[in-house]
C-alpha positions in Angstrom: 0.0 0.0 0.0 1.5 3.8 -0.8 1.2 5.7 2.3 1.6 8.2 0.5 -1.9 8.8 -0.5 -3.1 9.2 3.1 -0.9 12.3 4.2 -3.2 14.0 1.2 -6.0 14.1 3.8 -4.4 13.7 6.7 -2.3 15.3 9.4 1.4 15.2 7.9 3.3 15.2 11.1 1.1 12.2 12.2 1.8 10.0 8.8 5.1 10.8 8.9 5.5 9.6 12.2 3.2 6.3 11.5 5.7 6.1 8.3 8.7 6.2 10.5 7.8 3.2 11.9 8.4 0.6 10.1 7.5 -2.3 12.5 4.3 -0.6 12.9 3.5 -1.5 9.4 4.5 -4.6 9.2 2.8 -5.6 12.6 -0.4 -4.7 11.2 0.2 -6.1 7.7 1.3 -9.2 9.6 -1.9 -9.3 12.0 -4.1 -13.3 11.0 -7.2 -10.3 11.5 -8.5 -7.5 10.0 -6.9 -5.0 11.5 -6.4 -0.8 11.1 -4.7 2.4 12.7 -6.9 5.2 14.1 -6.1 8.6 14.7 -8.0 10.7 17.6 -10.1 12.2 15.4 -11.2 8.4 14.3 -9.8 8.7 10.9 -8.3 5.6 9.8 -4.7 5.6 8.8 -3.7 2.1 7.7 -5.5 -1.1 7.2 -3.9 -4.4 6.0 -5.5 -6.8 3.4 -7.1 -9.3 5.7 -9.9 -6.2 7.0 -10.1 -5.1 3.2 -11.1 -8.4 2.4 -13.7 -8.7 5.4 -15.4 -5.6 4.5 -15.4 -5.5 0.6 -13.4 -2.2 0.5 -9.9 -1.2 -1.4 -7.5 0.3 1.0 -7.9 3.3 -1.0 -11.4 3.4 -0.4 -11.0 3.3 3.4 -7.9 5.6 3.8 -8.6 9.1 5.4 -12.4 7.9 6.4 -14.2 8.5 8.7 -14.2 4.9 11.1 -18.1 5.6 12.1 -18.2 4.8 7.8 -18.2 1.3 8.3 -20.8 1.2 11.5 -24.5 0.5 11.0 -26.5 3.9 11.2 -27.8 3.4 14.4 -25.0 2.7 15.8 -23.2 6.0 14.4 -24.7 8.7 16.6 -22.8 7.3 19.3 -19.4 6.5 18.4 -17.8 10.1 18.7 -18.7 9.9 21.9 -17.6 6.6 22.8 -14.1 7.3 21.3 -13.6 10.4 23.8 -14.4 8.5 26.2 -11.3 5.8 24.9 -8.9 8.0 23.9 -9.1 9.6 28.0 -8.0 6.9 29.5 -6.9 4.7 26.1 -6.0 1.0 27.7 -6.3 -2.5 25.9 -9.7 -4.1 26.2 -12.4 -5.4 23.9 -14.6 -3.5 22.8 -18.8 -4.0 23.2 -18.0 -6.7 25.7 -21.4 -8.9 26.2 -23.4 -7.0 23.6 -23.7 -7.5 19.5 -21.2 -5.7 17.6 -21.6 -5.3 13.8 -19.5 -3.6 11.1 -21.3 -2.5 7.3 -19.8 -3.5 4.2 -19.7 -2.3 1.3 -22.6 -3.8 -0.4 -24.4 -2.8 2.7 -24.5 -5.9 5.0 -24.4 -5.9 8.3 -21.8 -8.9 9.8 -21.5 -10.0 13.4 -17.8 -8.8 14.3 -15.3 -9.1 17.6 -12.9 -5.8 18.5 -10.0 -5.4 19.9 -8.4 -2.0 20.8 -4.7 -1.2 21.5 -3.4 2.2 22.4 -0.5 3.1 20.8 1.9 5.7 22.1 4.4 7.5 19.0 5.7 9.8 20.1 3.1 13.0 21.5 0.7 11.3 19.7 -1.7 8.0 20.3 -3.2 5.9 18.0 -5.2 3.0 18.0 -4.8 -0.6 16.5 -8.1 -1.8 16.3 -8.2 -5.2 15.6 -11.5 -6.7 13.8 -12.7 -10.5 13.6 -15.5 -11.5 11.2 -17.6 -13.8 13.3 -20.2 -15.0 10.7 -18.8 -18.0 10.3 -19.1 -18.3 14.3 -22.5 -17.1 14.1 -23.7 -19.3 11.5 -22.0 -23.0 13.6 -23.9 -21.2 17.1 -27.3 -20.9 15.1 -27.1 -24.1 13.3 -26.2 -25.7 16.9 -29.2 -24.1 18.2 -31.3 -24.9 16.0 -30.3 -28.4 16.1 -30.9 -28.6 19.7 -34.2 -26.6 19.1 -35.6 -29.0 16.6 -34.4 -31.8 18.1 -37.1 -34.9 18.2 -35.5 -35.6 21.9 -35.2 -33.6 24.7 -32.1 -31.6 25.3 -30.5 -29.9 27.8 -27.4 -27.8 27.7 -26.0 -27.7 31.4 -22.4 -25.9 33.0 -20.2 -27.9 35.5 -22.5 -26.7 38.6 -25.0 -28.3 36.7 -27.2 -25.1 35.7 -29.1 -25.1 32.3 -28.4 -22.9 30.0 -30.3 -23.8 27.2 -33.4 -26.3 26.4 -35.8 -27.2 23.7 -39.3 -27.7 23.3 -39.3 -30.9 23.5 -37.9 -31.5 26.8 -40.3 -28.8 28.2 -43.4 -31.0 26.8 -41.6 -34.4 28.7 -41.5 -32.5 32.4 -44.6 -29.8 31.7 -41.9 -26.5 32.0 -41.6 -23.6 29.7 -38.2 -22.9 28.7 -38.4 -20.2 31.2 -39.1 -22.1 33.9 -35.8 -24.3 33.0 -33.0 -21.4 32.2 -30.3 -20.4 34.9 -31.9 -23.3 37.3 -30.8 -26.2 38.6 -31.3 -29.4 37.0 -31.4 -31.0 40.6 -35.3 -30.0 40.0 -35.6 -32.8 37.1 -34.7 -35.1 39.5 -36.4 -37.4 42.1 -36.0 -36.3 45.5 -33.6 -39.5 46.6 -31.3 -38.4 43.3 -30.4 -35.2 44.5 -28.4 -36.0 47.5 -25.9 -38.2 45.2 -26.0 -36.3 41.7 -23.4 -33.5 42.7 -20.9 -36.3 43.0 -21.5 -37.7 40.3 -21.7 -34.4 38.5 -18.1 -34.2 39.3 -16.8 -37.4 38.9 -18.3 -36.9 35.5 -16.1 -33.3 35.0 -13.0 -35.4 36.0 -13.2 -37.3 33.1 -15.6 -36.2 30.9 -16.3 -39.0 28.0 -19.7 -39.4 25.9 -21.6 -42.1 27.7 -25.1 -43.3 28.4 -26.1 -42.3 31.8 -26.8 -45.3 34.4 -26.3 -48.5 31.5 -28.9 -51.4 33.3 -30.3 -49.1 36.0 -34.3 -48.2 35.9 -33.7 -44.4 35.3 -36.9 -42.2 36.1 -37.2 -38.0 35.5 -39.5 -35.7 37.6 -42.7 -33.9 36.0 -43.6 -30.6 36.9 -47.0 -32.6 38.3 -45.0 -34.6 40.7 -44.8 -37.8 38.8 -41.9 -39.7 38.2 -41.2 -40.9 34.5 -38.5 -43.5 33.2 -35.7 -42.4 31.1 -32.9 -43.0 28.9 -29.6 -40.1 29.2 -27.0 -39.6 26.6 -24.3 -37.7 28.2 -21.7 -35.4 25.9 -18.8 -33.1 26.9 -17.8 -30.1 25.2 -16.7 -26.8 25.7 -18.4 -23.5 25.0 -17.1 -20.2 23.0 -15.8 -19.0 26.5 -13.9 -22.2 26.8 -16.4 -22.9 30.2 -17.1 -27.0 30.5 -20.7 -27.8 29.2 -22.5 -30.9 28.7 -25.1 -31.9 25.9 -27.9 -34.0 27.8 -29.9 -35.8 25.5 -32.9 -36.9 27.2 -35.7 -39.3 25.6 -39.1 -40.3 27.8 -39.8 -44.0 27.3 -42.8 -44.3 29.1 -44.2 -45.3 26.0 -41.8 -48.3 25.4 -42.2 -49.5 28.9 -46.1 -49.7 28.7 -45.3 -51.7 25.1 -42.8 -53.9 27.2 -45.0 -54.3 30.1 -47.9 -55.5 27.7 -45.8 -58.0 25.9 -44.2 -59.4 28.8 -48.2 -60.3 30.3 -48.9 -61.8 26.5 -46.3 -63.6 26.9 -46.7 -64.6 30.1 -50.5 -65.5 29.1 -49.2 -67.7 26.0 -46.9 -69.4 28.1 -49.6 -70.6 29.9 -51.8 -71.1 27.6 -49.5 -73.3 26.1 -48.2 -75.5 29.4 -52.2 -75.9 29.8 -52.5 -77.0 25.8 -49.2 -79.6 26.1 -49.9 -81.1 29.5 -53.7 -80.4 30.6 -55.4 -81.3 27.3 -53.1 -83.6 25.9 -53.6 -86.5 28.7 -57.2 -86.4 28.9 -57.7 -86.1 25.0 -54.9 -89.3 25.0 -57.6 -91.2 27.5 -60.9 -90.3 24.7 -58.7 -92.4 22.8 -58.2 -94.9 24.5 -61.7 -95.2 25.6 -62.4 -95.1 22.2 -60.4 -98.2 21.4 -61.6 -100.0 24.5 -65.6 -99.3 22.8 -64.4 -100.9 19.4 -63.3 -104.0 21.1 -66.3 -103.9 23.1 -69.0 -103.9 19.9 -66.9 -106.8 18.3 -66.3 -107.2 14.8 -69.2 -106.3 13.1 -70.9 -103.2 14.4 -73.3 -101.6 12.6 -72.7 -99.2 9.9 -73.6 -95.9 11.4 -71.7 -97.0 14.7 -68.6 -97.9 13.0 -68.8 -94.5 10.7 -69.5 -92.4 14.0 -66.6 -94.1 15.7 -64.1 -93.3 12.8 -65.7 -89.6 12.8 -64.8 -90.0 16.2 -61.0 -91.2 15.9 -60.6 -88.3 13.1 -61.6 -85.2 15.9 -59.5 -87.0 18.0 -56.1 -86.8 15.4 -57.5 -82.9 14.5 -57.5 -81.9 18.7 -54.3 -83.6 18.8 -52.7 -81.6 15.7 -54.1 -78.4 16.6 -52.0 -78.4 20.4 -48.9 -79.4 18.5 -50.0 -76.6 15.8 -50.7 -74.1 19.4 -46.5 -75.1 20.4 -45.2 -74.2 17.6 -47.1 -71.1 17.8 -45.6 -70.3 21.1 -42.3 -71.2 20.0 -42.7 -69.1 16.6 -42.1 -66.1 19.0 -38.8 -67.0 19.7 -35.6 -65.6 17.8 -34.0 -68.3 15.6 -29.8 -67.8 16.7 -28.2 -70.4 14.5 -27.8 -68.1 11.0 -26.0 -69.6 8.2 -25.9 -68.8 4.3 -29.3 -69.4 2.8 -28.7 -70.8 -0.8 -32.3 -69.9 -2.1 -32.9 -72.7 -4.7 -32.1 -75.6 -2.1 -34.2 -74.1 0.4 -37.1 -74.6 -1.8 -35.7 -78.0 -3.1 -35.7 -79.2 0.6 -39.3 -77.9 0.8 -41.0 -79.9 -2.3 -38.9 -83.2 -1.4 -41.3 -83.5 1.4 -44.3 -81.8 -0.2 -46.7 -84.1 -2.8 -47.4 -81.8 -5.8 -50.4 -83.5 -7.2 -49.5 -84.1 -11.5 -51.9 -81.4 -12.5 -50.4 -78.8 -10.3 -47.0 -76.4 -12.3 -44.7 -74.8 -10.2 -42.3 -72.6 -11.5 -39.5 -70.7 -10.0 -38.2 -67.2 -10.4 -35.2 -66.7 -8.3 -32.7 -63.2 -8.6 -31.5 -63.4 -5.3 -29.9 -66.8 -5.1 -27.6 -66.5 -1.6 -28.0 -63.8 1.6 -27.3 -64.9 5.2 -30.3 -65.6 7.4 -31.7 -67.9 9.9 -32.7 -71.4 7.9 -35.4 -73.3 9.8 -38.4 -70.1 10.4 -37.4 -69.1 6.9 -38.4 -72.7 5.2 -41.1 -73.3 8.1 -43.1 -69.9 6.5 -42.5 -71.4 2.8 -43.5 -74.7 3.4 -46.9 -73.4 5.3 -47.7 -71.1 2.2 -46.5 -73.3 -0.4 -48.3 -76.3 0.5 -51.7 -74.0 1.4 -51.5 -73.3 -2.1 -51.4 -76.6 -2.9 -54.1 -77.9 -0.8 -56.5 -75.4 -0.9 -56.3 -75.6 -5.0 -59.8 -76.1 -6.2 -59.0 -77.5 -10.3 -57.2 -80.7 -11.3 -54.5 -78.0 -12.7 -53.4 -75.3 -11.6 -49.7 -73.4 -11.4 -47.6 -72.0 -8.4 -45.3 -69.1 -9.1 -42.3 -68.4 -6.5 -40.2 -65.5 -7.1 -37.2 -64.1 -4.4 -35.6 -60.4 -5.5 -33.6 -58.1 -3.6 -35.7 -55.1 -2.1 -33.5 -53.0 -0.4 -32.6 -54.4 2.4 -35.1 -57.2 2.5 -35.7 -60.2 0.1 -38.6 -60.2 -1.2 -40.8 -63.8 -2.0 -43.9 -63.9 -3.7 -45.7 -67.0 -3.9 -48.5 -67.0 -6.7 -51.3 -68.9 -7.3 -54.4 -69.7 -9.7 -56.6 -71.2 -6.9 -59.8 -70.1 -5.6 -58.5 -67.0 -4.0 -59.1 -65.3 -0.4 -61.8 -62.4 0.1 -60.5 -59.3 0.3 -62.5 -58.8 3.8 -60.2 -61.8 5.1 -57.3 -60.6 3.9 -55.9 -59.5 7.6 -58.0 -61.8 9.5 -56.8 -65.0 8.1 -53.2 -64.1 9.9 -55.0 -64.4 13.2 -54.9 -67.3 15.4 -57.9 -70.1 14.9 -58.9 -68.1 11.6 -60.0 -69.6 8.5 -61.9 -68.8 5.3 -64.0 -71.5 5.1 -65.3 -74.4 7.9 -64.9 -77.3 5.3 -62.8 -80.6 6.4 -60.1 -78.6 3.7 -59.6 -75.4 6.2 -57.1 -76.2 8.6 -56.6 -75.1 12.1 -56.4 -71.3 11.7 -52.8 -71.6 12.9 -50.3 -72.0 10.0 -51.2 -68.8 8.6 -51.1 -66.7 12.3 -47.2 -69.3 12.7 -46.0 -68.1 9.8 -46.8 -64.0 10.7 -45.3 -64.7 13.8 -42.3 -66.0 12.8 -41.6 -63.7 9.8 -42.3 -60.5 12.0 -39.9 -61.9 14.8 -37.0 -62.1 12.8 -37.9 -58.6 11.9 -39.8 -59.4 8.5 -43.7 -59.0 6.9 -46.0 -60.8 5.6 -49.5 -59.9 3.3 -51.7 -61.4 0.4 -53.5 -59.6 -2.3 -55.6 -60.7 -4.9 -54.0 -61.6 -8.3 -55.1 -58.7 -11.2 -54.9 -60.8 -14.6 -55.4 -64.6 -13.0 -57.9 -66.0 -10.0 -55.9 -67.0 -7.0 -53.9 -64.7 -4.5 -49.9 -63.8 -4.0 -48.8 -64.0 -0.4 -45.6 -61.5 -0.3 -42.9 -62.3 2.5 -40.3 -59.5 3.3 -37.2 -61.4 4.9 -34.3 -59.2 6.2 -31.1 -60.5 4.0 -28.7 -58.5 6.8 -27.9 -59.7 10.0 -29.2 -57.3 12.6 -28.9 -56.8 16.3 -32.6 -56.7 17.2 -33.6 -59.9 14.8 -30.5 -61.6 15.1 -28.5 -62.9 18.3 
């Protein structure tokens, strides 16, 4: 930059003494900030490149101005005023400490900014480096951090090393029935049970010690206060970092799972109640049925060898309920045990599940299947997966109406899931059945032909278990239905042990 240019509007004995020095200069040109010399009367002097390039302005353009130049209007009534004040008693300090400062560029913007002032003695005369950072950038990370926080689907709160909130969202206020007001410059003691709060400054500090990301009490029954008085369960994430001020804070994420411990609770009693159900269907039902038959054989022996007609057809009637009652308790275990997580996975080669499947299965001759298969190998469990093929493939089979007929099986990749459709030309379901028939004891029809009611209600179980889904539609260009299983072809956590 010529200096030169500035002693045109400027006091010459003060530019030549600001051009004497040398070190001066290159200080400021030197300076990682924007940064400019200020006379008394607040004209500016020098600036170096990094401030030119903050503000949008040549050196040329800024030389010999007037500083209040690149304040916001309001701000510029002031400012004479303020730099009396400075230049009484000039001393290093920041300026605006704890308010918002702003400096206006040149295309008229207002940007957030930081100051610095440093008296500098030369001489009779004082000047001031004022040094300038652009905190837009800062400004921008705080906002997005807030908003963040703000629209967070989880409560959070933002707490200090004494454990005071300084920030919340809406959604924590709606779990303990506080406005935000309420929450800010408190203690977070009052979120917590009474019998909490005699331990938790401890532990506040042990925390501070060593201060790591880490779930708050892993295997303890965590509970929160309301406002109402009510204790609520809880799950705490707990992160460290440090504020613009360098002060310890921690991130709380909080997330009210009253909701999954009613769901929990619930399935825990169903599963208590099938439990029992079942011991009662194995043990209770299954010796005193055993004894009908018995009886039953004991009655044969007693009419002799030739009975009458309708005696011997009523006793065979008989025998036949006997083998259904009998089938339907070993159809109600494996129901109960459909609701347990297969753990021995292995690679499922698609085509020899399905050949395993039809060596036990008797296709009648008039009865096509074909096979579409895309996905040919994923891992998975083996045994649920060909129990739920086996119960839909051979429903299609037996529940065919005509003397021909074709069954269409097709696996693809869908995402994450495999996808298996089995097709067929049968007499089709009623679209008013279509969710029922997946219930327990539920059939279409009440013929000899419908079953139990249980493969259908095995099969859902034991697809949504190891974290599938199962449906049937009706076919569009063909009679008959297409059951469609999803299959997760990824081992998981929550599906997989």
């Amino acid at each position: 930059m010529d200096h030169n240019e500035a002693t045109n509007n400027n006091n010459p004995i003060q530019n030549k003494q600001l051009a004497e020095n040398a070190f001066l200069q290159q200080l400021v040109t030197c300076l990682p900030m924007g940064a400019m010399v200020v006379s008394t009367d607040a004209k500016i002097l020098f600036i170096n490149e990094t401030l030119s390039e903050i503000l949008g302005y040549s050196s040329e353009e800024l030389l010999g101005e007037d500083i209040d130049f690149l304040l916001p209007i309001e701000f510029q009534a002031n400012h004479k005023k303020l730099m009396m004040q400075f230049f009484s008693q000039p001393r290093k300090r920041q300026m605006g400490v704890g308010q918002a400062l702003y400096a206006r560029k040149k295309d008229g913007k207002h940007i957030p900014i930081e100051i610095g002032l440093n008296p500098i003695e030369q001489g009779d005369q004082t000047f001031v480096l004022a040094t300038l950072i652009d905190l837009t950038t800062r400004q921008r990370a705080s906002n997005m951090f807030q908003r963040s926080i703000q629209d967070a689907p989880h409560g959070v709160l933002v707490i200090d090393a004494d454990g005071i909130i300084h920030l919340t969202n809406s959604a924590l206020c709606q779990s303990f029935g506080y406005t935000s007001e309420e929450l800010i410059n408190q203690s977070m003691d009052m979120l917590l049970p009474q019998r909490y709060r005699k331990h938790h400054n401890h532990l506040r500090h042990t925390f501070h010690k060593s201060p790591t990301p880490r779930m708050m009490g892993v295997g303890r029954d965590l509970t929160a206060l309301h406002k109402d008085g009510r204790e609520f369960p809880v799950e705490i994430g707990l992160s460290p970092f440090e504020d613009e001020e360098d002060s310890e804070m921690v991130l709380v994420s909080l997330l009210d799972i009253t909701k999954r411990k009613r769901l929990e609770q619930e399935l825990r009693e169903t599963n208590t109640n099938l439990e029992e159900f079942t011991y009662v269907a194995s043990h209770d039902l299954r010796s005193p049925l055993r004894g009908i038959a018995d009886l039953l054989e004991w009655v044969k022996e007693d009419i002799g060898e030739d009975p009458l007609p309708d005696v011997t057809r009523n006793l065979e009637r008989i025998s036949v309920r006997i083998q259904r009652m009998e089938q339907l308790i070993d159809n109600l275990l494996a129901y109960a045990r459909a609701g347990k997580v297969e753990s021995n996975t292995q690679d499922i080669n698609v085509n020899t599940l399905f050949d395993n499947i039809f060596e036990l299965l008797e296709v009648p001759k008039g009865i096509t299947i074909s096979r579409d298969i895309q996905l040919e190998h994923f891992t998975s469990v083996w045994t649920p997966l060909e129990t739920v093929m086996r119960n839909l493939i051979s429903n299609a089979i037996k529940h065919h109406d005509q003397d021909t007929g074709s069954i269409a099986i097709g696996c693809v990749a869908e995402n994450n899931l495999c996808h298996f459709t089995i097709c067929d030309d049968g007499p089709g379901i009623p679209e008013a059945a279509f969710t029922r028939i997946f219930r327990l004891f539920q059939t279409v029809t009440s013929n000899e032909r419908s079953g139990t009611g249980i493969g259908l209600s095995v099969s859902r179980r034991l697809v949504e278990t190891h974290g599938g889904r199962i449906s049937v539609e009706a076919n569009k260009h063909q009679r008959g239905v297409t059951f469609h299983v999803w299959w997760p072809r990824f081992l998981r956590k929550d599906t997989h042990i």
